[in-house]
N, C-alpha and C positions, 0 to 999 in steps of 0.2 A: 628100541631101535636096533640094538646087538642082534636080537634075533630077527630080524626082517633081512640081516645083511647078507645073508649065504644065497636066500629067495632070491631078493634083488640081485647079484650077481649072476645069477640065471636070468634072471628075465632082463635086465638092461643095464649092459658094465656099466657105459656112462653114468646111468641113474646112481649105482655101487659107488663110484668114484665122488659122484656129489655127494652123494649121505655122508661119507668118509670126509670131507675134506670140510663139512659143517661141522660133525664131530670132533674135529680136530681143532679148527675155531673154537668149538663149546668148551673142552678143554683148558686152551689159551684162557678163552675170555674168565672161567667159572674159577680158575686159578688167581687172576688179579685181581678181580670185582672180589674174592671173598678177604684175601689179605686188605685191601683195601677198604673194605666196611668195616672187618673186624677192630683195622687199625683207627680209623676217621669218622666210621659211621655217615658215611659217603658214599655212593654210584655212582663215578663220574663220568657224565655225558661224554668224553673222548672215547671213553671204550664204550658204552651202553649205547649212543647212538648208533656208531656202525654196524653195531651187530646186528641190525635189523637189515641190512644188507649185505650182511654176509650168510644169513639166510635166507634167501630167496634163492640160491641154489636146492634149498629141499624143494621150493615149488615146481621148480623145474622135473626134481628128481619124482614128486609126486604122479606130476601129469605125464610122464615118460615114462615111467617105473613099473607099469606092464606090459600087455600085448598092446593096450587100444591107448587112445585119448583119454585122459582120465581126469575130466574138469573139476565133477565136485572134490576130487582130491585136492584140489590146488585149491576150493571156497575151504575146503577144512582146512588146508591151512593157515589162510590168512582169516579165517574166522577163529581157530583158534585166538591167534595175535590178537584179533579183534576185543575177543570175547573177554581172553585174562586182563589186557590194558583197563576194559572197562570194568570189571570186576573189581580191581583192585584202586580202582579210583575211586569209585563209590566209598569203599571201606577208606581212603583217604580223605574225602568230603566230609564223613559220617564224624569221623574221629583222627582229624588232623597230626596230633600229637602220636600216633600208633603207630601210624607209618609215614615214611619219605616220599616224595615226588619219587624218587629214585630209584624205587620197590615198582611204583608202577612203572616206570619205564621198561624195567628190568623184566616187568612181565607179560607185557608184550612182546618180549624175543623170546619169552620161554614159552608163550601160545603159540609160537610159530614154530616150535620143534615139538612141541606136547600136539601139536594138532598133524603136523605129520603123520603120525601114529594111531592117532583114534581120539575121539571125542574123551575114551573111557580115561585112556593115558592123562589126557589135558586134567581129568576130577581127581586122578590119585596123584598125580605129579604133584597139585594144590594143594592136594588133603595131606600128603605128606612134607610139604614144608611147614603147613601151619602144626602139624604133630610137633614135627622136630624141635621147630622154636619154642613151642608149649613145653615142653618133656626139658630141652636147656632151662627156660623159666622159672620151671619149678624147683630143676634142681641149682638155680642160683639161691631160692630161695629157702629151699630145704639145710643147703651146706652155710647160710647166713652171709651169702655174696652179694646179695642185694634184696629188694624187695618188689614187690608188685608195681611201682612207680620207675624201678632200673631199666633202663632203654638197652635194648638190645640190639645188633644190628641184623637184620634181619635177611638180606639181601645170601647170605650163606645156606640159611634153609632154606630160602626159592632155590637157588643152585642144585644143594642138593636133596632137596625132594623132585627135581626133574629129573636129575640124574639115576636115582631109585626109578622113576618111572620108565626111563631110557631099556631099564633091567627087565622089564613086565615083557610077556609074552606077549606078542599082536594078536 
């Protein structure tokens, strides 16, 4: 998303100012949600609700954000959303105990800024959170901090595997 930002400023401040001022949200929110899982092993609806509208200025920034009208931008976005909430729900049906209701919440606001970006962003944004908590896992398990059964909270590697994706080239 970094680097779309100089583009975007040439092609439509307004759109610049919106990406900007979501980023600045994603910050806020990727800041509390993670002290707050890490601390409670909790997403708390107060903050994880809204943020699902306080992105929808990307959609605007998507459809505005070149020369024309730019629809399917705005379906990739909320398909992103779409797509992570149910992704991640599935895997919460499957195996209840792995993850929170509050993961999926969580990831439906992060399909709607992973989808701003590109379908590709939304699979590495993914694939790097499930890295991250893997690679924590093991070395909980390796340094004898816990074991295969220790709950993790996981809402910290959604955050920051999108964040890493934020960093990818468009």
């Amino acid at each position: 998303m970094t680097h779309r930002l100089p583009e975007l400023w040439q092609e439509s401040p307004l759109a610049f100012w919106l990406v900007v001022a979501c980023l600045g949200y994603y910050v806020w929110m990727a800041a509390r949600l993670a002290v707050i899982d890490i601390r409670s092993h909790l997403l708390p609806n107060r903050i994880v609700l809204p943020s699902y509208w306080a992105a929808v200025p990307l959609c605007v920034a998507a459809v505005f954000g070149g020369a024309a009208f730019d629809v399917p931008a705005m379906i990739r976005v909320l398909g992103g959303g779409a797509v992570l909430w149910c992704v991640y729900f599935v895997l919460r049906v499957v195996y209840p105990a792995g993850m929170g209701f509050g993961d999926v919440k969580l990831a439906g606001v992060l399909g709607l800024y992973l989808g701003y970006l590109s379908w590709e962003h939304l699979l590495w944004g993914t694939a790097a959170a499930f890295m991250l908590g893997g690679v924590f896992g093991l070395a909980l398990i390796v340094l004898r901090r816990g074991n295969g059964k220790t709950a993790i909270p996981f809402g910290p590697f959604m955050l920051a595997g999108a964040a890493l994706a934020f960093l990818l080239p468009a």
